[in-house]
N, C-alpha and C positions, 0 to 999 in steps of 0.2 A: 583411461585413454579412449575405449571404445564411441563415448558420448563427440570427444571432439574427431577423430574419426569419421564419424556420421555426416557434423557440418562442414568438414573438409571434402566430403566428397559431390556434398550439392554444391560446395563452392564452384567445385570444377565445373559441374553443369551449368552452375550459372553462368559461366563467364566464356565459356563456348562463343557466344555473339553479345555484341556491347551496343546497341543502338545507339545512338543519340536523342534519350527522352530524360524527363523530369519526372521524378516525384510528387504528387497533387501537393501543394502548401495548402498547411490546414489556414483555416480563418483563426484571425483572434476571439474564438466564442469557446464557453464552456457550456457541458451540457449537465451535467452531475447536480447545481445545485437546485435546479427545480425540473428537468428531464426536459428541458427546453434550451435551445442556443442563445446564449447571453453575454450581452459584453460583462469581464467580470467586475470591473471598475462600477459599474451599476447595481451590483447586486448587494442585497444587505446580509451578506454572508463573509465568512471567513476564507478566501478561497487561493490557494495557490495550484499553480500550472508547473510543470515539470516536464521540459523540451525535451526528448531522449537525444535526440542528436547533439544538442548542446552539452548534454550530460557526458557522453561520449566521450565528445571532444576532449575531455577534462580528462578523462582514463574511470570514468565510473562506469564500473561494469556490473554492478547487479542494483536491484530491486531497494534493496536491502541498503544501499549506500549513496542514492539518490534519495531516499525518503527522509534520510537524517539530516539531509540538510535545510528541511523544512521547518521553521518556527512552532513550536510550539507539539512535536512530536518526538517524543523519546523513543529512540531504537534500541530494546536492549538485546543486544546478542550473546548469545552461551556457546562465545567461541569465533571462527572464522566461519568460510563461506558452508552451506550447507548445514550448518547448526542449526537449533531452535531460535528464531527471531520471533519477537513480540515488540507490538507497537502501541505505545500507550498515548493516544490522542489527546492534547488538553485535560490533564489529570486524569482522565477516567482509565478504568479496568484495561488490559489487552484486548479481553474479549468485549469490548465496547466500541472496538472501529470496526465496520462492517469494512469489507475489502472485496469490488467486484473486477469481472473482468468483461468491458466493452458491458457492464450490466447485468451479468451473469452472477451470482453470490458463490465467492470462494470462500468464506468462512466453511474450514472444516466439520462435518456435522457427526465425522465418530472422535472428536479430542473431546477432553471432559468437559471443558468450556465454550466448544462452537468459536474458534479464536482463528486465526490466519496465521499459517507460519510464513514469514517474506525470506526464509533464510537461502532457499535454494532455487530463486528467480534471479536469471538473466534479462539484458533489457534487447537484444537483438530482432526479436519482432513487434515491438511499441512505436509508437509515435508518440505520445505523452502518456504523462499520470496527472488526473486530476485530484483535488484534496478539497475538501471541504469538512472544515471541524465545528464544532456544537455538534446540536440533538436535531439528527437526520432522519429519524422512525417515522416520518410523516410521512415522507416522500417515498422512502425506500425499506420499512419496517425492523423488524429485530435486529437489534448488535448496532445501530447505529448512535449510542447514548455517544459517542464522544467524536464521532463524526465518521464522513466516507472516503475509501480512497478507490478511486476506478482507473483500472489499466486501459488506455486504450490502445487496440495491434493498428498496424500499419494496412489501411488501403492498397487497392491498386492505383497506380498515377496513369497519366497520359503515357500515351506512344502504347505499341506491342510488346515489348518488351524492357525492361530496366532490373539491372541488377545491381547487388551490394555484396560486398565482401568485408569484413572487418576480422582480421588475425592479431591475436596479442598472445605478451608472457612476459613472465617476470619473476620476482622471490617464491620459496618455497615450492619452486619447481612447477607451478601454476602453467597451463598452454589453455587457449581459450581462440573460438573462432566462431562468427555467425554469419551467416551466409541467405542472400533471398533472392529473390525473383516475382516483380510487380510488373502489371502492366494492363491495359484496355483493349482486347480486341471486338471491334463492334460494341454490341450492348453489354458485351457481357468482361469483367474486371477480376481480378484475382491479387492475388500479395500471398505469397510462401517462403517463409522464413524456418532454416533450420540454423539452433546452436548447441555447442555443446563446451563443457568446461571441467578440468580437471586440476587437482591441487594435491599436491602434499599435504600441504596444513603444514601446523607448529603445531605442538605441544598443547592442549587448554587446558591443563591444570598448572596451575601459576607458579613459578619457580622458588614463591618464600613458603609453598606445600612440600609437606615431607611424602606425600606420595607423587609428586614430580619427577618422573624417570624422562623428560626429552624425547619422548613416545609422539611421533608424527602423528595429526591426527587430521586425514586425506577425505575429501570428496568428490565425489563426481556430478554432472544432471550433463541431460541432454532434452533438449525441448523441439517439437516440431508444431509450427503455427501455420494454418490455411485460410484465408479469409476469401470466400465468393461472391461475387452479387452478379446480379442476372436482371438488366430491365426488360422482360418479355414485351409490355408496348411502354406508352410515354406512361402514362398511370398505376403499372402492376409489376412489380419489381419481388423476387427472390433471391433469398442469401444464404449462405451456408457458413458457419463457423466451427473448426476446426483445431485442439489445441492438446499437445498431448506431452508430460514432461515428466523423466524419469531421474530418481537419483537414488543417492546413496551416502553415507558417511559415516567415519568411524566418530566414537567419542565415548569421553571420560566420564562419563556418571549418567544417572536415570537422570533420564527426561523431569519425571516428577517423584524427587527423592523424599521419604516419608521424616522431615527433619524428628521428628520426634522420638524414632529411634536409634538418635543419633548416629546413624548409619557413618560409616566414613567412604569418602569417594576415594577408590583406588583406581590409577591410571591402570586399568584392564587393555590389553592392543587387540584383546579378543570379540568384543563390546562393537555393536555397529547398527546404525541404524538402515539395512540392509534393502528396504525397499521403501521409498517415499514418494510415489507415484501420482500425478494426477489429469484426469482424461475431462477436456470439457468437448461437449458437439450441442450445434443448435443448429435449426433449420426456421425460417424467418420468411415471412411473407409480408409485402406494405402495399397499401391499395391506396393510390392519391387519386382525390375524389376532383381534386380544383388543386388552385397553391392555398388554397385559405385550409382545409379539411384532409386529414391522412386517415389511413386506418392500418394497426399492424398488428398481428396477430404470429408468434413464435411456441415452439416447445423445444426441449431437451433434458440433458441428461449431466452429471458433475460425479464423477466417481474418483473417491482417493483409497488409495492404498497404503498404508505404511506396514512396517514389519521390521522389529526390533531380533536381533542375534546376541548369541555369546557364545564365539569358540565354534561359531557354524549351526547352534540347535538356537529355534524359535524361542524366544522367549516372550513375546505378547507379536496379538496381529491387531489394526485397526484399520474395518473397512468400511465407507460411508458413501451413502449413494443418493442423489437429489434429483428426484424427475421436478421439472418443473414445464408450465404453459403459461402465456398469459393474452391478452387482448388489450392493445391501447389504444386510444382514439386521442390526435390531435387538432386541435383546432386556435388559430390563428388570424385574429382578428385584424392584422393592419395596424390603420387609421380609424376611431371609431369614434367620434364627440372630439371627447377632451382628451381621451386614452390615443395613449400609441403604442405601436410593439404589445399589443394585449395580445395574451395567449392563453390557452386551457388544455391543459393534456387531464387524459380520464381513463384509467384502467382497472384490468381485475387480475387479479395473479394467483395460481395456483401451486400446490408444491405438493410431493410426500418424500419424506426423508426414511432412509434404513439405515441402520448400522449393525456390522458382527463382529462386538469386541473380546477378543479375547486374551487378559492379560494371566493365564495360568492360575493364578488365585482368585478373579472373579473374572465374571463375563455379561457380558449384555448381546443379546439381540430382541431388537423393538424396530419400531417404525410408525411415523406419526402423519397425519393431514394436516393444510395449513391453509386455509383461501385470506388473500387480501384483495382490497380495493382504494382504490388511491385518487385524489383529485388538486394538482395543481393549479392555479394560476399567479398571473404577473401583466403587467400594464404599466406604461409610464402618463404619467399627468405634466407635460414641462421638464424641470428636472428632478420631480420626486419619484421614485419607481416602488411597489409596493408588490410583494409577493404573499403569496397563502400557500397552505396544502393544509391537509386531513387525509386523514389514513385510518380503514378497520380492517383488523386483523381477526381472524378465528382459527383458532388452536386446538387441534383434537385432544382432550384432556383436562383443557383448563378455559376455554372458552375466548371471549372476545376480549381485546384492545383498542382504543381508539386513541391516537395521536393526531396532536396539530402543530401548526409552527405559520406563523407571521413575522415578516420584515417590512420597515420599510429602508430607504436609502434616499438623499436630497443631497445633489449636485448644486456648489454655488460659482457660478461664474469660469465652469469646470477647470478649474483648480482645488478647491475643495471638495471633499465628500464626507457628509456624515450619514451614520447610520445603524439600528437598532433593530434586533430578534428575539423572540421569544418562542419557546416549542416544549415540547414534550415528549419522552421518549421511553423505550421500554427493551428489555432484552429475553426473548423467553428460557425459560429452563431447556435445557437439552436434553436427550437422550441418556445418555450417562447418568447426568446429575438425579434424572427420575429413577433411572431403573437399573443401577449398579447396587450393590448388596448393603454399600451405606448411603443410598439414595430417597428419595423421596417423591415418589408418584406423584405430591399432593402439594407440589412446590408452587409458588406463583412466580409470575413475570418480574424481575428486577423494574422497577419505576424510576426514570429522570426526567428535572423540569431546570430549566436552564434559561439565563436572558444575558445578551449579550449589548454594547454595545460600542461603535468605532467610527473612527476615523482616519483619511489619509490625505496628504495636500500634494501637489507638485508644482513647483514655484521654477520661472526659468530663471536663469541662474549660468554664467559663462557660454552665452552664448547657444545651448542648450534649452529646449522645450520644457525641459524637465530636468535640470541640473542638479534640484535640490526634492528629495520624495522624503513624507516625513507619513508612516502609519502608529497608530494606537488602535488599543484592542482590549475591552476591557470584558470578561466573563464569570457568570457566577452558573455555579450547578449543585444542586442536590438529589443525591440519585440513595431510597426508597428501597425497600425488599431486598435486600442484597444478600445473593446464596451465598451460603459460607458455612461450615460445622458447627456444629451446636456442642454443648457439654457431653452427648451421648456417640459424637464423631460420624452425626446425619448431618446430610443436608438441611439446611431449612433457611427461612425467609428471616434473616435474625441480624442483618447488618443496615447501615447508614454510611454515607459520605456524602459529604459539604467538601466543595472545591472551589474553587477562585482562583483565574489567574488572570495575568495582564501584560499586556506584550506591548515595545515599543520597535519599531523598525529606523532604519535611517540610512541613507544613500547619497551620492553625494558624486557629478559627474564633470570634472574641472575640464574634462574635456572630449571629443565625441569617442575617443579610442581607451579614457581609462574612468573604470565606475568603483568608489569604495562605499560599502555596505557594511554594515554594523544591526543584529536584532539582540535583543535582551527580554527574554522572558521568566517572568515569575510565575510559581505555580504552589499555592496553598492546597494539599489536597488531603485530607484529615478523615479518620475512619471515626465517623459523629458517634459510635456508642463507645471504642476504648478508649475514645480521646488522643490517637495515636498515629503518625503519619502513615500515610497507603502508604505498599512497598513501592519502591522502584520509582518514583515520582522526583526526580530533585526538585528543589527550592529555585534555582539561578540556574541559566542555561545561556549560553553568548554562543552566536556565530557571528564570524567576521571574517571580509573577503575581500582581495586587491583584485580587479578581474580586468586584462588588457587585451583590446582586440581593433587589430590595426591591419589590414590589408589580410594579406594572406596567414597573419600568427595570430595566436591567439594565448593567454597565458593566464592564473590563477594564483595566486597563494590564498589559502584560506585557515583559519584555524578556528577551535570548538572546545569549549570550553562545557560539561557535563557538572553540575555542583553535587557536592556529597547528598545521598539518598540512602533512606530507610532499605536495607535488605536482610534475606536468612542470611547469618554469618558465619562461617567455616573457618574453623582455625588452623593454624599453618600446619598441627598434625593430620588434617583432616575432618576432625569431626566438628557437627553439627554445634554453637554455640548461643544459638537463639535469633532473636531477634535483636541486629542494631544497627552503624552506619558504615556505610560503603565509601571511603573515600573520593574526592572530588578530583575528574582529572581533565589534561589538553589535549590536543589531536592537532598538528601538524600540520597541511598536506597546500602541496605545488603541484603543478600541470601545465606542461606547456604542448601546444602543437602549430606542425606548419602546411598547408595546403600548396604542397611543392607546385603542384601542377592540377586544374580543373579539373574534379573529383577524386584528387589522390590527395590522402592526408597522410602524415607520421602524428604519433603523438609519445608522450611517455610523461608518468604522475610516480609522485612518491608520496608515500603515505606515509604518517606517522615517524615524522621526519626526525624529530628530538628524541625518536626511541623508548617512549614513555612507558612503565608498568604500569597496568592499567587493567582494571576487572569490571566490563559493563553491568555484569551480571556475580556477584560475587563467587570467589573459587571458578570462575570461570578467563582464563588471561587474555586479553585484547591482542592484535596480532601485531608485534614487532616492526621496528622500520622494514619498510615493502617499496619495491621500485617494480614498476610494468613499464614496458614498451611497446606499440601497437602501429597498426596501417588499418587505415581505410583506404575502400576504394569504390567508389562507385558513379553514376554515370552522370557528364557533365550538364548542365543546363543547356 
């Protein structure tokens, strides 16, 4: 309770005085898929945007359950909030979606895999998430084989002041509240967001386990987010970013249980993952030379903590620390011939990573250098639009990487769009994997080469611009080197996958207040030397959504459909039974809200409506029908 506490108390302060200002509305541009602002409908990428407000609205309150309902991303969680979440991008690995924040790399750098956990993020100081899947190493280098996800926080908006308040709660005793304070005085802007979230839990060992005792299994975070900028004249602008997010949670089995000793998972109440902490800070300078030419130049620092208990005595620590610096130089061309909207960003990025792992039976402390350099562009010709990047990487240990990646996209009579990429992409060995006691100093970089290509139309239709939205998506990837154990229980460079998948969308607006959506995605992802499907990947994936929004209400029904997927299998005494399939299951969920009054909303979502048993993550149980109720409040237009 301490966490929500915390934003219960800046709420107060927030709401002290209520101006009458707005929130800056972002533009419709992304910036994630080439470090340049882009409409996305033009770009030859796979790209989805993720409104937070709108998320919201719906009763989605974390990280973690806004991303699932993205096409073509499996969320598999071990448990409710605060557990181990992994995201496995377009077939590829967990540790294959690089995952930043406003640009910053949160891929953990002491987990064994350099992987993101999204399990104990709130979305309280965001403005969106953006997504872009294929092979992103060009642009933005290691972990990105199956694509990126960048969080972006919340600016300051007009006026001196504006604030937000959002309180909810609901099943298993869940109390949750985020709380900020945005606004412009003179040159200088800010945005301060505090939240914090507490839960019981349920049980995550699944009820047809015989070591299922109905053992609550509770977490906590509290997050505080500071965003600064500072235009000193019209040309020379400083910023400061700020983000610090603590948590906690109890649970029912190792993280990473050694199935081989067919270990059994016993619901322990003693068992917790007692500090899961992570600190980002950067300080940012941009010097614009003209509107055509920028120049920015940032450093900082990403430290996480974790620290696993039983019964109150340490049982492993994991501490991982990322200094990084870089230098970017933009330059944007206009009108130029035959091009338009040409642009060029060009940088160098620096990094060194540490980690002090200590799991009682082995340890690592190491620490590696890492310089890259990067060079995008993009230009439209009429309605063809054409992007590049290339990207070298150098690695203390194992030397250089170079990635590339080309699109184009061709606009017909804009209602159509087609459009095709190809790239290549890489993920280096980590820390662990090199220098843990079954590691391998002499490992090389996982290798992926990927080509994509899609389509989407928008046909008007009832009176509607766009009544009828029709996307395909078709991709293929083979991803090279892949670390995995050998016959002597080392790492080494001894695996292959071949992946393919293909996605249809469809939408469909009978009228301007009610949209039904339907995607369907197929995912082949096969481990090319055993001949055997990657875990965790299903086959068949459906989302579909009734979404009504008329005046002041707004409402959802959606349901999710997860198809059976390769996982370790646990049998209902517990132990370990190999490798095999996870059955296939549905997800439920309703949401309605009403904006009683100019910046005061109610809302309330129920989840997992049909009450389904369900195991994302094998031996691990999906949370039970769940009801929230919520207010927002914040200040009117």
């Amino acid at each position: 309770m301490r966490y929500v506490l915390k934003a219960a108390l800046l709420a107060a302060v927030s709401f002290v005085a209520l101006p009458a200002a707005a929130q800056d509305i972002e533009d419709d541009l992304v910036i994630t898929a080439t470090r340049q602002p882009s409409e996305a409908e033009r770009l030859p990428a796979d790209v989805d945007v993720i409104d937070v407000d709108e998320a919201r609205s719906r009763g989605v309150d974390t990280l973690a359950e806004a991303i699932a309902e993205t096409p073509g991303i499996n969320v598999v969680e071990s448990g409710g909030f605060g557990q181990q979440t992994s995201l496995f991008s377009g077939g590829a690995n967990s540790n294959h979606t690089l995952v930043l924040f406003d640009g910053i790399r949160l891929n953990d750098p002491s987990s064994p895999g350099s992987s993101y956990d999204a399990g104990q993020d709130t979305l309280g100081g965001l403005t969106r998430v953006e997504i872009v899947q294929g092979p992103m190493s060009a642009v933005f280098g290691s972990d990105a084989i199956g694509g990126v996800i960048n969080i972006l926080p919340r600016h300051g908006g007009e006026g001196a002041l504006n604030a937000r308040l959002d309180v909810w709660g609901g099943s298993f005793n869940t109390t949750a509240a985020s709380a900020g304070v945005d606004g412009t005085l003179g040159r200088f802007r800010y945005a301060i967001t505090g939240e914090g979230y507490a839960t019981e839990g349920y049980d995550l060992v699944p009820e047809r386990m015989s070591t299922h005792t109905g053992d609550d299994d509770g977490a906590e975070s509290g997050t505080f987010t500071g965003i600064f900028d500072l235009d000193v004249t019209d040309g020379l602008a400083f910023d400061l970013l700020v983000r610090h997010r603590e948590a906690r949670a109890d649970f029912d089995a190792f993280n990473f249980p050694p199935p081989t000793f067919n270990e059994q998972r016993a619901d322990d109440p003693d068992l917790e993952i007692a500090q899961n902490d992570v600190t980002i800070g950067r300080l940012g300078a941009t010097w614009r030379l003209n509107d055509a030419f920028s120049l920015r130049a940032s450093g900082g620092k990403l430290e996480q903590r974790r620290e696993e208990q039983d019964g109150g005595f340490t049982t492993s620590t994991f501490e991982g620390d990322r200094r990084f610096a870089d230098l970017v130089a933009n330059l944007q061309f206009g009108e130029t011939g035959v091009l338009s909207n040409a642009g060029i960003v060009a940088g160098i990025e620096t990094q060194t990573e540490e980690v002090d792992i200590d799991q009682g039976f082995a340890t690592v402390v190491a620490d590696q250098d890492h310089t890259g350099a990067f060079v995008t562009a993009q230009g439209d010709i009429a309605n063809l639009t054409l992007t590049g990047a290339m990207r070298v990487d150098d690695f203390e240990g194992f030397g250089m990487e170079t990635t590339w990646r080309v699109g184009a996209s061709y606009g017909l009579f804009d209602i159509v769009r087609f459009y095709a990429a190809y790239g290549t992409s890489f993920r280096a060995p980590t820390l662990y994997e090199r220098f843990i006691s079954w590691g391998n100093p002499d490992l090389d970089p996982e290798q992926g080469t990927a080509w994509e290509i899609g389509g989407d139309a928008r046909f008007p239709a009832f009176g509607q611009d766009a009544g009828i939205e029709i996307g395909l998506l078709y991709r293929s990837s083979e991803i090279e080197d892949l670390i995995d154990f050998n016959s002597f229980f080392v790492y080494a460079n001894i695996d292959e996958a071949e992946i393919d998948s293909a996605e249809v969308r469809f939408a469909i607006r009978p009228t301007s207040w009610l949209t039904a959506r339907v995607s369907y995605v197929y995912t082949d992802a096969q481990d090319a030397v055993a001949n055997t499907p990657l875990l965790r990947r299903p086959e068949d994936a459906w989302y579909a959504s009734l979404d009504f929004d008329h005046g002041p209400f707004t409402a959802q029904l959606a349901w999710r459909s997860v198809g059976e997927r390769a996982d370790q299998i646990y049998g209902d005494n517990g132990f370990w039974l190999g490798v095999g399939t996870t059955p296939q299951y549905d997800v439920v969920r309703a949401s309605a809200a009403w904006e009683f009054t100019p910046g005061a909303q109610i809302y309330i979502a129920g989840d997992n409506l049909a009450d389904e048993d369900y195991e994302p993550a094998n031996a691990f149980a999906g949370a039970p029908r769940n009801v929230m109720v919520g207010i927002r409040l914040k200040q009117p237009s």
